[in-house]
N, C-alpha and C positions, 0 to 999 in steps of 0.2 A: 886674971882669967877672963873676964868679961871684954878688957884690950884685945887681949888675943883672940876672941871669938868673935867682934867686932871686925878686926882687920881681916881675918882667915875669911870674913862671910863678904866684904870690899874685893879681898882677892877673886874669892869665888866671882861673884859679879863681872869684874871686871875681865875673868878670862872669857867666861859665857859673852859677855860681849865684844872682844876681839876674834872668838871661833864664826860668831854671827859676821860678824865684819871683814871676815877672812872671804868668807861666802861673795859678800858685793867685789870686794877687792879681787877676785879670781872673773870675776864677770867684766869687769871694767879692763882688765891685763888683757882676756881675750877682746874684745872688741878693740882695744890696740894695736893688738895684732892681725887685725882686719883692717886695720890702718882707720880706723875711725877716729876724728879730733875730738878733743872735749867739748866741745857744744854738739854735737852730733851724740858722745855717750851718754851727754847727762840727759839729753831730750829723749833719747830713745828709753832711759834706764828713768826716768822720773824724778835725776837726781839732781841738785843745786850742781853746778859749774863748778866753783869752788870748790866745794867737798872732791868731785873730780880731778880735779888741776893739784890739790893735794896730795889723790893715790898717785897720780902720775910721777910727779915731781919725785915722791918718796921711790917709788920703783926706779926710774932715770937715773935717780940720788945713784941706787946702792942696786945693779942688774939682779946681785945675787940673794939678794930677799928675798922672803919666800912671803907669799901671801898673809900667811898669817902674824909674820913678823912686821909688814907695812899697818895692817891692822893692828896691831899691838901698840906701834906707835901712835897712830890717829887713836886709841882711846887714850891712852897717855898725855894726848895733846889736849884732850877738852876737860 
C-alpha cells in the first residue's frame, strides 16, 4: 500500500511537471517558427542553450509530437 501511494504521488509529480514543461516547450516551438536559432531563444527565454538544443532536437526528432509529449520526455530524461 504505501508502494503504491509512493509511486501514484512520483506519477503525480512528475506529470505536473511535464504540463509545466509543456508551457516552456510551446514557447520555444513558437519562437522557431519565427525562425529564431537556439542562442537567440534561450537569451531571449532566460534559458541554458542546452536545455534549448534539447526541445529542438526532440521536436525535429519526431514533427508530430505534441508539446506536451517532448516535455514528457525531457522529465523522463533527468
Amino acid at each position: 500500500l504505501k508502494d503504491g501511494m509512493e509511486r501514484g504521488l512520483a506519477d503525480g509529480k512528475a506529470e505536473g511537471k511535464a504540463e509545466g514543461e509543456s508551457k516552456i516547450v510551446t514557447i520555444i516551438r513558437k519562437k522557431r517558427q519565427k525562425n529564431l536559432n537556439v542562442q537567440m531563444i534561450a537569451e531571449n527565454l532566460e534559458l541554458d542553450a542546452s536545455y534549448v538544443e534539447k526541445v529542438v532536437a526532440l521536436m525535429e526528432e519526431d514533427p508530430t509530437r505534441t508539446d506536451l509529449q517532448v516535455a514528457e520526455i525531457l522529465v523522463r530524461q533527468e
